[in-house]
C-alpha positions as CSV (number, residue, x, y, z in Angstrom):
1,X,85.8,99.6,113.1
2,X,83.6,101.7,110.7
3,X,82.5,100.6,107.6
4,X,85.0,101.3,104.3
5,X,83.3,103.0,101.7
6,X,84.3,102.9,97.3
7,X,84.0,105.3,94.8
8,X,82.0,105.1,91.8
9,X,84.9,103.9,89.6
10,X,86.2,101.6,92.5
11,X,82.3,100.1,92.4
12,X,82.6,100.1,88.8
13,X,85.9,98.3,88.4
14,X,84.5,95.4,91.2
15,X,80.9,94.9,89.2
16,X,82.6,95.4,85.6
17,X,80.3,98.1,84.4
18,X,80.9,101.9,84.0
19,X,81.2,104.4,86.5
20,X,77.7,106.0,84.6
21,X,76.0,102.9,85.5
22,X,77.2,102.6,89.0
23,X,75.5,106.4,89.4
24,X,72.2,105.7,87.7
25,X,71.5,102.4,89.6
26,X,71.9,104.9,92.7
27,X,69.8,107.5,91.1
28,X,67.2,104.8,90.3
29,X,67.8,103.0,94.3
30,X,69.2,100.1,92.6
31,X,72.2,100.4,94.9
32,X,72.5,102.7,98.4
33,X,75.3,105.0,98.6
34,X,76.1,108.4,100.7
35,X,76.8,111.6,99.3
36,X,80.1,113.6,100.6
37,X,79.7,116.9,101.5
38,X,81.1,117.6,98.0
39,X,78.2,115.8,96.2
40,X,80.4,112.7,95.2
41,X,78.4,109.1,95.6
42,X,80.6,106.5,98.6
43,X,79.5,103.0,98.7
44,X,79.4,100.7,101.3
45,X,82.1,97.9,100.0
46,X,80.3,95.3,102.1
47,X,76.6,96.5,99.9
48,X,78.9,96.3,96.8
49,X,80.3,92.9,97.9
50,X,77.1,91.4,98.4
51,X,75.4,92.7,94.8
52,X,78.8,91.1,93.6
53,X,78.0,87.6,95.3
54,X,74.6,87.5,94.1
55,X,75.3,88.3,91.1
56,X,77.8,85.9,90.4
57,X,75.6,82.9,92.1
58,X,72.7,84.2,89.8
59,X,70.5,84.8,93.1
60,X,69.6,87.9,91.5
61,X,69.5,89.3,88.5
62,X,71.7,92.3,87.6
63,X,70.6,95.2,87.1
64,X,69.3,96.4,83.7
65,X,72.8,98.0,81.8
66,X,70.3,99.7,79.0
């Protein structure tokens, strides 16, 4: 099965931040994404699932919202 990909705003809504953020952390390689051939940012849910995880365990830090 291939891999299900989010948008920004779907990212946004699971990590509880804006969809600004969610496009900056991949500007700044915070978070992987691929662009569509229409320029638009798709994340790998199972990347965005992880981050989630370890964010919520405290195994990591999130990343900076400034």
């Amino acid at each position: 099965p291939s891999p299900e990909y989010l948008s920004r705003a779907e990212v946004a809504g699971l990590l509880g931040v804006s969809a600004n953020t969610v496009a900056r952390w991949a500007r700044e390689g915070r978070i992987s994404c691929l662009r569509t051939l229409g320029g638009h940012r798709r994340f790998s849910r199972a990347v965005v699932e992880e981050l989630l995880r370890q964010m919520k365990a405290g195994g990591a830090p999130p990343p900076d919202k400034g």
